[in-house]
C-alpha positions in Angstrom: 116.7 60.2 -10.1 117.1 63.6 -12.2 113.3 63.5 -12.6 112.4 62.4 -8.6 114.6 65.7 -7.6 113.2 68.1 -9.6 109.8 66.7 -9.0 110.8 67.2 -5.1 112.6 70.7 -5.6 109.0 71.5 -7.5 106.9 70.6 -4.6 109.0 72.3 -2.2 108.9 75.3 -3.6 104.9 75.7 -4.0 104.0 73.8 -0.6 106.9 73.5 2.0 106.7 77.3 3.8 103.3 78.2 3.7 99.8 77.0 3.8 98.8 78.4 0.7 95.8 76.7 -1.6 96.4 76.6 -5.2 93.6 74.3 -6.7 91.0 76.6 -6.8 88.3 74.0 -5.3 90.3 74.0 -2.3 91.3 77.9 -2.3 87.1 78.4 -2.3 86.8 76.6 1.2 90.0 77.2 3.1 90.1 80.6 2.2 87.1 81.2 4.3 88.2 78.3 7.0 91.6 79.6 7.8 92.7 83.5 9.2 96.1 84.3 10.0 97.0 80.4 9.3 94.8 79.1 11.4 91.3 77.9 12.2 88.9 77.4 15.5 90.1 74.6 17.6 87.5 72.7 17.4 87.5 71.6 21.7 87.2 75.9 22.0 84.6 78.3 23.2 81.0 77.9 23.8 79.8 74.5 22.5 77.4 74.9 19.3 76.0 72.5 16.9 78.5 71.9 14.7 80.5 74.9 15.7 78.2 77.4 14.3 77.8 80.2 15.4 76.1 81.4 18.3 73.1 84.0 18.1 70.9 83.8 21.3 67.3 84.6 20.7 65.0 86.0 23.0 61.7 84.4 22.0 59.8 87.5 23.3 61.3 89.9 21.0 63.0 88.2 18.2 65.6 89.8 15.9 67.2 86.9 13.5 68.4 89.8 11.6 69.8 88.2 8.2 69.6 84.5 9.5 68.6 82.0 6.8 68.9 78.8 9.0 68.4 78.8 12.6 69.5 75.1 14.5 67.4 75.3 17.6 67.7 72.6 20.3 64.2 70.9 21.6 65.1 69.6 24.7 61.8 67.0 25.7 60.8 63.6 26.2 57.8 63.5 27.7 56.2 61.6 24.8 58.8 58.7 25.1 56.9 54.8 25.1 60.1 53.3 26.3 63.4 54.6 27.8 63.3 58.7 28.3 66.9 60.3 27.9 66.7 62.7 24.7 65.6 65.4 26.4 69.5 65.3 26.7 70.4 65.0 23.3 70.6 68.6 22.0 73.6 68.8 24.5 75.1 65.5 23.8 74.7 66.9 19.8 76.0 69.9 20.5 79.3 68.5 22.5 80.6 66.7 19.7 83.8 68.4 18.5 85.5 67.8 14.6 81.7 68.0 12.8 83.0 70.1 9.0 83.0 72.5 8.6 83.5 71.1 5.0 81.3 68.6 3.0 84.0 67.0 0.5 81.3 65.0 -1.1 78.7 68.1 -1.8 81.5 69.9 -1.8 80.1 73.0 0.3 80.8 74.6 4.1 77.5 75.4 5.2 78.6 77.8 8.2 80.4 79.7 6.0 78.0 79.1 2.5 74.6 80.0 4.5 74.0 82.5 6.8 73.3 80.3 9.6 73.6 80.0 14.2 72.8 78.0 16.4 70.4 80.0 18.5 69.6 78.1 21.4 66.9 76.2 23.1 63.2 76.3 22.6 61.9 78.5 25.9 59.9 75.6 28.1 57.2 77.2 29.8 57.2 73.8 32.2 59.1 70.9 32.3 56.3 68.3 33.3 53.3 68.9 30.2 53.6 67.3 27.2 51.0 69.3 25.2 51.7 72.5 26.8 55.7 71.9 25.6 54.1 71.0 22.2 52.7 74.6 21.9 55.9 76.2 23.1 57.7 74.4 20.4 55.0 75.3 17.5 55.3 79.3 19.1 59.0 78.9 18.9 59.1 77.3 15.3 56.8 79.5 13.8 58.3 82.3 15.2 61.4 81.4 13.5 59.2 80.7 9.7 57.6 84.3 10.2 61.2 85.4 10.2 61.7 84.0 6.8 64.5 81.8 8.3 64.7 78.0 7.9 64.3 75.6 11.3 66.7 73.1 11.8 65.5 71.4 14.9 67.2 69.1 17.3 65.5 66.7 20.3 63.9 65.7 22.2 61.6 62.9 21.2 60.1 62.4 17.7 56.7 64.0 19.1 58.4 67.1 18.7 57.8 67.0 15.0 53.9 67.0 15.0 54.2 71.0 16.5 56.9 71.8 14.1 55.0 70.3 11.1 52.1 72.6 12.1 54.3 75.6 12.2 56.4 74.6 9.0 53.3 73.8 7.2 50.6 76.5 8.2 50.3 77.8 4.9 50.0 74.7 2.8 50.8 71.0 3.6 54.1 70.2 2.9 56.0 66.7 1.7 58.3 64.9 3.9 61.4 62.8 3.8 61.1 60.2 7.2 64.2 58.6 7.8 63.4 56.4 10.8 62.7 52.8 12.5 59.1 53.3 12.7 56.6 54.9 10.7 55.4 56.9 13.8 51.7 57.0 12.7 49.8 55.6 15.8 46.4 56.7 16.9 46.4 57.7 20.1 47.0 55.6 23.7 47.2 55.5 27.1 44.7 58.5 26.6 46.9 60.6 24.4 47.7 61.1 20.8 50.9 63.7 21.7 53.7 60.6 21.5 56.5 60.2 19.6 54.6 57.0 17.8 51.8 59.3 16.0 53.2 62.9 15.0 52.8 62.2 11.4 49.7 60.7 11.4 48.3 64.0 13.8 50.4 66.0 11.1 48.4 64.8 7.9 45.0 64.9 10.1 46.0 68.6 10.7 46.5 69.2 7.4 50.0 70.6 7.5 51.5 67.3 5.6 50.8 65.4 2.8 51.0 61.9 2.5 50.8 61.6 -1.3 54.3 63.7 -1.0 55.7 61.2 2.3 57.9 58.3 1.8 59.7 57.2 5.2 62.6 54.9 5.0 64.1 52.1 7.4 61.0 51.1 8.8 61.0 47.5 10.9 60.5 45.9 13.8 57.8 44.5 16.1 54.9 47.7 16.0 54.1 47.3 12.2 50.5 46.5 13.3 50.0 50.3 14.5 51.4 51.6 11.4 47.7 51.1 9.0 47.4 55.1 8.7 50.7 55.5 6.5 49.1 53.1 3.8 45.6 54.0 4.4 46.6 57.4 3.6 48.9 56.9 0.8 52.5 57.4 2.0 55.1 55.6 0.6 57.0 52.9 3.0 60.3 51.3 2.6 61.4 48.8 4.7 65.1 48.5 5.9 64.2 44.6 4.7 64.1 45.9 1.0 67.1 48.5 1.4 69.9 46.0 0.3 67.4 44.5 -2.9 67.1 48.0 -4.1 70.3 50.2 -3.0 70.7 53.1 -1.6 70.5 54.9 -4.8 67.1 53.4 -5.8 65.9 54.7 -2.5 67.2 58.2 -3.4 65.3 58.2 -6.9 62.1 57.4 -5.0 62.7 59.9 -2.5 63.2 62.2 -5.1 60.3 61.2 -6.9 57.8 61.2 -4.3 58.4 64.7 -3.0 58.5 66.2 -6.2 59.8 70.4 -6.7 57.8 71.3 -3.3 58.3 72.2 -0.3 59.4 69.5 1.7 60.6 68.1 5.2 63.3 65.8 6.5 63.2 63.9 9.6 66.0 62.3 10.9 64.9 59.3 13.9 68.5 57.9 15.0 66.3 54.6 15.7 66.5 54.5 11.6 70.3 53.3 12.4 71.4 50.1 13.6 72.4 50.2 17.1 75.4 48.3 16.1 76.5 51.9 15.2 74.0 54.1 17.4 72.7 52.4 20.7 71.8 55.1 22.4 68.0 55.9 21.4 65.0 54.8 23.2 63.7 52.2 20.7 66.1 50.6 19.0 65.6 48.2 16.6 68.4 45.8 14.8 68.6 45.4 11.1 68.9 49.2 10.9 70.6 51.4 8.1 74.9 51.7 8.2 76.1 54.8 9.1 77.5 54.7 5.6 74.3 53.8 3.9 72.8 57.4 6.1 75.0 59.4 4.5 74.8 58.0 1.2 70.9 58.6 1.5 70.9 62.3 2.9 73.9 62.9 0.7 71.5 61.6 -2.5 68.9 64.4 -1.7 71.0 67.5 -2.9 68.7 70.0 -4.0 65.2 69.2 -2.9 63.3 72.0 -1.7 63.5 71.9 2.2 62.2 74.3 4.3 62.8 72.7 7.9 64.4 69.4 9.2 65.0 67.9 12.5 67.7 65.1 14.0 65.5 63.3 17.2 66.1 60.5 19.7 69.7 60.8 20.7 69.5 59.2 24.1 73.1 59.2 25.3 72.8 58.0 28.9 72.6 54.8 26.9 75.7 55.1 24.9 79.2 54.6 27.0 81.0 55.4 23.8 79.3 58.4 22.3 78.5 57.0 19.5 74.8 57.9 19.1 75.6 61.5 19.1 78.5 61.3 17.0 75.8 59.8 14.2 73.6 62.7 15.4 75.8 65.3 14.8 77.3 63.9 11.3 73.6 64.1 9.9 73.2 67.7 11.0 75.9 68.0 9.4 74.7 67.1 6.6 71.1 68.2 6.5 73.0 71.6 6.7 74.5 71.0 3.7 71.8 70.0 1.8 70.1 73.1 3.0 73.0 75.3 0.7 71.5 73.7 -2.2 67.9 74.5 -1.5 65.9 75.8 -3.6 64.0 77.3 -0.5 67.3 79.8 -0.4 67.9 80.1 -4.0 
């Protein structure tokens, strides 16, 4: 009992009257988190992704001033082959409170690590074209590389990645990490190649990605007849069949492996998760990835060189419970985090 009361009277003394962090892991974040003893509440203030901060940019004259990341909302579906709806996802994303700000697993918080905002929506010249919104998002994206700052993007439809591939890799082709469903490498249809099915094929033909340096992950369902160009070309596919045979972490290694020391790009499809966990998308597809097993994955890829990343087909009209976005806004989260390890910003 001697021992239990001086153990007690110990404690009370360092941690009973003031919030004050003595292990020096947790002194690094909360320092920065806390002012005055206290922090943002998270339902507060304008709603940004992840409660960064907000810098509005005016597309017309851009000053990013010492930005490195810039998480820009693409709000368009109008490449959608099923049910539209994700044209309201940046603002589902961006309304989901209690996202960090710390990583305890990579052990960072990127708002405060990186020098990052949300900055707003990519400028729309109309609401109705789908190839005239694809070079609005390209403008807007490569306005944002010529600024030396890194795109996070959020959609919108997975078309949107085509025009951001073309802006992310004007200057040489760059690898990619495709965490999704579907391989998304259809030739065109229904007189178009500008859909959310064929933006990596349209990406490699353009010459902005390489396939030697793609591997995309989770891929299943019904449409693996349209998917020839991904092994015709070289990219590595993993099924979600073969996920549980070879773990998570095997998938990491080959991940790892296939993209190499070079600049590469991650692309988040919520479709990639099982709508047991994330129903609201516009092609969902059972036997998806865990949200567990997502974060495992994205966590496993601390350190690769990105230089852009987007989060696409959050569709929460079809969610009652939020769900989706939450999911959504978790791997922003984390993609963000990653991003303080990047050699990109070393």
């Amino acid at each position: 009992m001697v021992e239990f009361n001086e153990r007690l009277a110990a404690l009370r003394a360092q941690f009973a009257d003031s919030l004050e962090f003595h292990d020096p892991k947790f002194r690094k974040v909360g320092e920065k988190i806390f002012s005055g003893g206290t922090r943002l509440a998270p339902y507060s203030g304008i709603s940004t992704f992840a409660s960064l901060p907000l810098k509005t940019i005016d597309f017309n004259a851009p000053d990013f001033g010492e930005l490195q990341v810039a998480v820009v909302g693409v709000p368009m579906d109008l490449g959608v082959s099923n049910r539209p709806g994700s044209r309201f996802g940046p603002r589902a994303i961006r309304a989901i409170e209690r996202i960090g700000p710390y990583n305890h697993v990579l052990e960072c918080a990127p708002a405060f690590d990186l020098r990052i905002a949300d900055i707003g929506d990519v400028p729309f010249k109309s609401r109705y074209r789908l190839e005239q919104s694809h070079d609005d998002i390209q403008t807007a994206i490569a306005t944002v590389v010529a600024a030396g700052v890194i795109p996070v993007s959020v959609g919108g439809d997975h078309s949107i990645t085509h025009p951001i591939l073309r802006a992310v890799g004007r200057d040489r082709p760059v690898g990619l990490i495709h965490i999704d469903a579907h391989c998304d490498t259809g030739g065109p249809f229904d007189q178009t190649k500008f859909h959310h099915g064929g933006p990596m094929r349209n990406a490699v033909l353009d010459g902005v990605l390489d396939p030697a340096r793609t591997i995309q992950i989770g891929i299943r369902g019904p449409s693996e007849y349209l998917w020839e160009f991904s092994y015709a070309s070289g990219m590595t596919v993993i099924h979600a069949e073969e996920i549980s045979g070879l773990a998570i972490k095997a998938v990491i290694r080959k991940a790892r492996e296939i993209v190499g020391d070079g600049p590469t790009y991650l692309s988040f499809d919520v479709d990639s998760v099982d709508p047991a966990f994330a129903p609201g998308t516009g092609t969902p597809e059972i036997g998806g990835l865990t949200t567990r097993e997502v974060l495992e994955l994205i966590r496993g890829l601390k350190g690769v060189n990105l230089v852009g990343a987007d989060v696409v087909e959050v569709a929460p009209q079809y969610d009652a419970t939020t769900n989706t976005a939450q999911v959504g806004a978790q791997v922003l989260f984390e993609i963000l985090s990653l991003l303080t390890f990047s050699p990109s910003l070393a």
